[in-house]
PyMOL commands that place a pseudoatom at each C-alpha (Angstrom):
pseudoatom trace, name=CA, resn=UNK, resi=1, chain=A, elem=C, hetatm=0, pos=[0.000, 0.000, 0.000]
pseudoatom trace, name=CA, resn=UNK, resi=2, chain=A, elem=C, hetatm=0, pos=[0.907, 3.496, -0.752]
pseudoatom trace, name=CA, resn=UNK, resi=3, chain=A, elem=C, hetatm=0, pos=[1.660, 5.422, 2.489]
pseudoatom trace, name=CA, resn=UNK, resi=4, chain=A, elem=C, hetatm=0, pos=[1.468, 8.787, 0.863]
pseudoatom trace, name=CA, resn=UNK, resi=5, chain=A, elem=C, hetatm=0, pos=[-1.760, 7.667, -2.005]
pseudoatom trace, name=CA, resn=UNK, resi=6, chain=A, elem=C, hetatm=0, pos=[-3.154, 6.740, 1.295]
pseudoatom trace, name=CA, resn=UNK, resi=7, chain=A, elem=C, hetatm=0, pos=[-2.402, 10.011, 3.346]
pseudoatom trace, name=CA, resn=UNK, resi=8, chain=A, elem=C, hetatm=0, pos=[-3.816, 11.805, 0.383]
pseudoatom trace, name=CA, resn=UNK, resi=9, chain=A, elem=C, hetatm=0, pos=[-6.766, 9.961, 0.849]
pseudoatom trace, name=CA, resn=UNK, resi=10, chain=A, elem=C, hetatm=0, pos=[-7.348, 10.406, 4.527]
pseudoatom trace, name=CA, resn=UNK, resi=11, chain=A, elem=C, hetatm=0, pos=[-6.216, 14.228, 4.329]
pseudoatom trace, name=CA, resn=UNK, resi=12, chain=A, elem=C, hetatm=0, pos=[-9.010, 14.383, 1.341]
pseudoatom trace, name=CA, resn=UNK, resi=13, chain=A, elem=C, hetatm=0, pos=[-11.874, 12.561, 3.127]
pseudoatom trace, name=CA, resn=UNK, resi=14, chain=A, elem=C, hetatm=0, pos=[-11.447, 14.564, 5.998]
pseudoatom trace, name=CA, resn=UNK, resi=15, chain=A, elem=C, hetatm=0, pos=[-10.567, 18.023, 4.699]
pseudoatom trace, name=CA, resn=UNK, resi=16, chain=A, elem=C, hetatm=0, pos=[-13.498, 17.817, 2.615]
pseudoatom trace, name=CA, resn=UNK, resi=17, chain=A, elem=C, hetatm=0, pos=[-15.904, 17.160, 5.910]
pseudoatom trace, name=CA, resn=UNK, resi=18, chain=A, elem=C, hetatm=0, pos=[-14.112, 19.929, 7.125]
pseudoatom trace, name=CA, resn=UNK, resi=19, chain=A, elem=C, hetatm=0, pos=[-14.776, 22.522, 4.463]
pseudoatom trace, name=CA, resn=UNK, resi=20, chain=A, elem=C, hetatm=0, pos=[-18.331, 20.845, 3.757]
pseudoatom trace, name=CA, resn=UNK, resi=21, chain=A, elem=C, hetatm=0, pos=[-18.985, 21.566, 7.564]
pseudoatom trace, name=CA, resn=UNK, resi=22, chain=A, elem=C, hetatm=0, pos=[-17.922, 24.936, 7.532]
pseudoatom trace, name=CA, resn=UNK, resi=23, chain=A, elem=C, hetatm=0, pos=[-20.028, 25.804, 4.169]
pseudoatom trace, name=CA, resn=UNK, resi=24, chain=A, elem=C, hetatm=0, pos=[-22.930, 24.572, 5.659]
pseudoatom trace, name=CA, resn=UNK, resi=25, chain=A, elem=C, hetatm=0, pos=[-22.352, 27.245, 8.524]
pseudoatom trace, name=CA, resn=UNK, resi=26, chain=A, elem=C, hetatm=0, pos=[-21.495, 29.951, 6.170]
pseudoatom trace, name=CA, resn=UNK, resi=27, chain=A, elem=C, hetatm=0, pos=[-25.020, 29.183, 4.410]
pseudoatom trace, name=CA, resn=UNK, resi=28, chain=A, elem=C, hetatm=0, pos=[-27.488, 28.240, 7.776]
pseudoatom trace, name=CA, resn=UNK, resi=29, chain=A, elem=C, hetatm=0, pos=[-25.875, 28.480, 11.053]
pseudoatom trace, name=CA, resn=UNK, resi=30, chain=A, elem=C, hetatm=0, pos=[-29.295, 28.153, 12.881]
pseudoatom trace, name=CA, resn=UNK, resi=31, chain=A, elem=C, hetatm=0, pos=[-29.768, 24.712, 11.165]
pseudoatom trace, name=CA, resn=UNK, resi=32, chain=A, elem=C, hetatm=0, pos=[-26.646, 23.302, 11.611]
pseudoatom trace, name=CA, resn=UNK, resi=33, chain=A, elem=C, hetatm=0, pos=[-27.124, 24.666, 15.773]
pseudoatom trace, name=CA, resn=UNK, resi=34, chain=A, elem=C, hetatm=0, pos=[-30.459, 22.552, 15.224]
pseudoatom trace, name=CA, resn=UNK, resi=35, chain=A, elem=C, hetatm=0, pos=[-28.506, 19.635, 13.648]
pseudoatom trace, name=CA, resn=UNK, resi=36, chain=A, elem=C, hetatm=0, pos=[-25.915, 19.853, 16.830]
pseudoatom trace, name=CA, resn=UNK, resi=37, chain=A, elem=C, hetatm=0, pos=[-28.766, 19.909, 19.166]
pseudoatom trace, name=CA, resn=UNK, resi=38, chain=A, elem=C, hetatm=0, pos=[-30.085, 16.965, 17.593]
pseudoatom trace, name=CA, resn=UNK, resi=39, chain=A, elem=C, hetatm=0, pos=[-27.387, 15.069, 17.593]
pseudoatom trace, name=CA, resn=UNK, resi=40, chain=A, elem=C, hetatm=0, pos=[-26.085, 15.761, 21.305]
pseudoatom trace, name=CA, resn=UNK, resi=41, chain=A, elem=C, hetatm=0, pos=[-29.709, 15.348, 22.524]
pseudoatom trace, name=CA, resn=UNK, resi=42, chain=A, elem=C, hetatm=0, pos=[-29.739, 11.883, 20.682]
pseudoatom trace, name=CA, resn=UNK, resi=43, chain=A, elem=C, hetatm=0, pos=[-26.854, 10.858, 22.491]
pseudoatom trace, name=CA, resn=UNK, resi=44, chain=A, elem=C, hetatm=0, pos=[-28.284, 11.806, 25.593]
pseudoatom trace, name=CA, resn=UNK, resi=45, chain=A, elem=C, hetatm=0, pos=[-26.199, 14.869, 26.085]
pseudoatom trace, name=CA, resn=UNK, resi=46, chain=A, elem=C, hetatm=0, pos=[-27.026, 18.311, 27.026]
pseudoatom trace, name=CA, resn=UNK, resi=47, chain=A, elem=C, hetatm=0, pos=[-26.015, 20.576, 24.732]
pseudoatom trace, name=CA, resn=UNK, resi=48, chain=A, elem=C, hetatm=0, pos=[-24.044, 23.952, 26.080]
pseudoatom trace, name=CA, resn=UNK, resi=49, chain=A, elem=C, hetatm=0, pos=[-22.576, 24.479, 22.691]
pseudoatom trace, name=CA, resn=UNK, resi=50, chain=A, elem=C, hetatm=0, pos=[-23.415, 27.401, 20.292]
pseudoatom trace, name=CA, resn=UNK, resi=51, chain=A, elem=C, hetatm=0, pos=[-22.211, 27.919, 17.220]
pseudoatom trace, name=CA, resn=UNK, resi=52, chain=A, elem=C, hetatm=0, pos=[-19.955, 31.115, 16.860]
pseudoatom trace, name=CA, resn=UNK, resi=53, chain=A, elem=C, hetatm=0, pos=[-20.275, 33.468, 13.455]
pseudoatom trace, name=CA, resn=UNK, resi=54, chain=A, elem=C, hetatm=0, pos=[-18.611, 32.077, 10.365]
pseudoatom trace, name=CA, resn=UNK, resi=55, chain=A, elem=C, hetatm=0, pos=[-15.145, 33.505, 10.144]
pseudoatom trace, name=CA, resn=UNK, resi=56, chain=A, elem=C, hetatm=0, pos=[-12.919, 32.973, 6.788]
pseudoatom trace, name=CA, resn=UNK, resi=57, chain=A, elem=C, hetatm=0, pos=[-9.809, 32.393, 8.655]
pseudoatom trace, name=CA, resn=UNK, resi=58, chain=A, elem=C, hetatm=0, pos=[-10.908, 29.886, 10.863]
pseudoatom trace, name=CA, resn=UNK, resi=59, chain=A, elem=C, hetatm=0, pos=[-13.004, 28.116, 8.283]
pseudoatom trace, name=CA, resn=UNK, resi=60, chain=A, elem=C, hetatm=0, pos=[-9.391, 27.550, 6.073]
pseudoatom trace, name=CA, resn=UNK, resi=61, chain=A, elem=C, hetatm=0, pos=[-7.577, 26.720, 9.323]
pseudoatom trace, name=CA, resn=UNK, resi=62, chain=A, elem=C, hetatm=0, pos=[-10.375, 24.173, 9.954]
pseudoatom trace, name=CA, resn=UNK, resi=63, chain=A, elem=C, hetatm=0, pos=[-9.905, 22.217, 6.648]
pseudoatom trace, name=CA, resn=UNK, resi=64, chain=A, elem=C, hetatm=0, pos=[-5.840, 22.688, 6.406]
pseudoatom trace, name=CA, resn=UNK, resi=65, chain=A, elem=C, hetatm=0, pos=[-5.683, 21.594, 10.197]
pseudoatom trace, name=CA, resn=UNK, resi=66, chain=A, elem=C, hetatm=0, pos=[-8.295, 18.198, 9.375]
pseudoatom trace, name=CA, resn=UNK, resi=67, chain=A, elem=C, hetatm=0, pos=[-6.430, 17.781, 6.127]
pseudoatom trace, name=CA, resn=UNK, resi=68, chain=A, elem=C, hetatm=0, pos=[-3.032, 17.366, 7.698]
pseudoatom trace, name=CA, resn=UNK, resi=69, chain=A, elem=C, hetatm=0, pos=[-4.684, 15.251, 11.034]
pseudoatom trace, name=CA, resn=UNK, resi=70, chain=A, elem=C, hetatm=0, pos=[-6.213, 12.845, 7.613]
pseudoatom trace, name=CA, resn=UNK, resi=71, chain=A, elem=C, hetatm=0, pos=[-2.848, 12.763, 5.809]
pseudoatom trace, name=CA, resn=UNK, resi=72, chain=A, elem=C, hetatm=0, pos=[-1.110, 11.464, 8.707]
pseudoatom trace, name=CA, resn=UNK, resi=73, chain=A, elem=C, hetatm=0, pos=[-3.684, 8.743, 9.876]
pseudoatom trace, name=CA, resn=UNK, resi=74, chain=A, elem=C, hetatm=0, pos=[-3.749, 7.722, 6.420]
pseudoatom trace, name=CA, resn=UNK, resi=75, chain=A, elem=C, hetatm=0, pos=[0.132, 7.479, 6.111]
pseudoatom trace, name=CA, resn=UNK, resi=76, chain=A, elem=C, hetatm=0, pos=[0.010, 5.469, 9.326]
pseudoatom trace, name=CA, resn=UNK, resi=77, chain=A, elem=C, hetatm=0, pos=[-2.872, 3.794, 8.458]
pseudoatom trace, name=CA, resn=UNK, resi=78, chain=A, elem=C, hetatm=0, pos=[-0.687, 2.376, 5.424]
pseudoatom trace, name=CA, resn=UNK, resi=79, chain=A, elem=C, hetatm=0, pos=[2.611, 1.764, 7.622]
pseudoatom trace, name=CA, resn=UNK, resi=80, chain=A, elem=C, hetatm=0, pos=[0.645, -0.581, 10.257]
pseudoatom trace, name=CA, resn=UNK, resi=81, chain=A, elem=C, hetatm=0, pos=[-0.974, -2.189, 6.963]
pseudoatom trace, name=CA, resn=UNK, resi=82, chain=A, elem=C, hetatm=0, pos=[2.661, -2.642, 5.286]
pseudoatom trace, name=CA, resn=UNK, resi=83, chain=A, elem=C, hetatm=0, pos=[3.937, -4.231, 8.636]
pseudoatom trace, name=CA, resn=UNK, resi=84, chain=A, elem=C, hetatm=0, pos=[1.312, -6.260, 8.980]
pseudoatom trace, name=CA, resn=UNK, resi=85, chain=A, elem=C, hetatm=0, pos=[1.571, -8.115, 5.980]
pseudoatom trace, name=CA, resn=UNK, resi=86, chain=A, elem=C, hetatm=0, pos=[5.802, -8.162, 6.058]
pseudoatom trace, name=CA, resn=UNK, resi=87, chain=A, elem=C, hetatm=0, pos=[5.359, -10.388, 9.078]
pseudoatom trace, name=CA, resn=UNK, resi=88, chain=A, elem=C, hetatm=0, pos=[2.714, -12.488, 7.111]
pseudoatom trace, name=CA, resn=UNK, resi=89, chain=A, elem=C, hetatm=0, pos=[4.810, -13.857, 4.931]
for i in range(1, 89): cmd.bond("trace and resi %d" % i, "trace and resi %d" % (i + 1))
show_as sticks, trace
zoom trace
């Protein structure tokens, strides 16, 4: 397996959430504060968490930050696959 095909992938998937999540704040913050409600309240949680006004800067750090965290579970992801099967055969 590809360690770095597989970063890419991992950094992709997750970057993508990322910038995904932060659109869909950009476009309806009181729906996605609904969603999060939801979702805690499923989960039996009470929810203390608002939403804070979408902000540029933060939205890019969100998807660089969640890109790298992806690239480097996928790249490890790979390594622990690679090792695996070395001691396989």
């Amino acid at each position: 397996m590809n360690k770095n095909k597989a970063g890419l992938v991992g950094g992709i998937f997750l970057g993508v959430a990322h910038l995904l999540w932060a659109l869909a704040i950009a476009v309806s913050p009181s729906l996605m504060q609904s969603c999060l409600d939801f979702i805690f309240r499923v989960h039996f949680i009470s929810n203390g968490w608002k939403l804070s006004a979408f902000n540029i800067i933060d939205a890019v750090l969100l998807v660089v930050i969640t890109f790298v965290i992806g690239y480097i579970l996928g790249w490890l992801f790979a390594l622990i696959v690679e090792l695996t099967y070395k001691k396989k055969r």
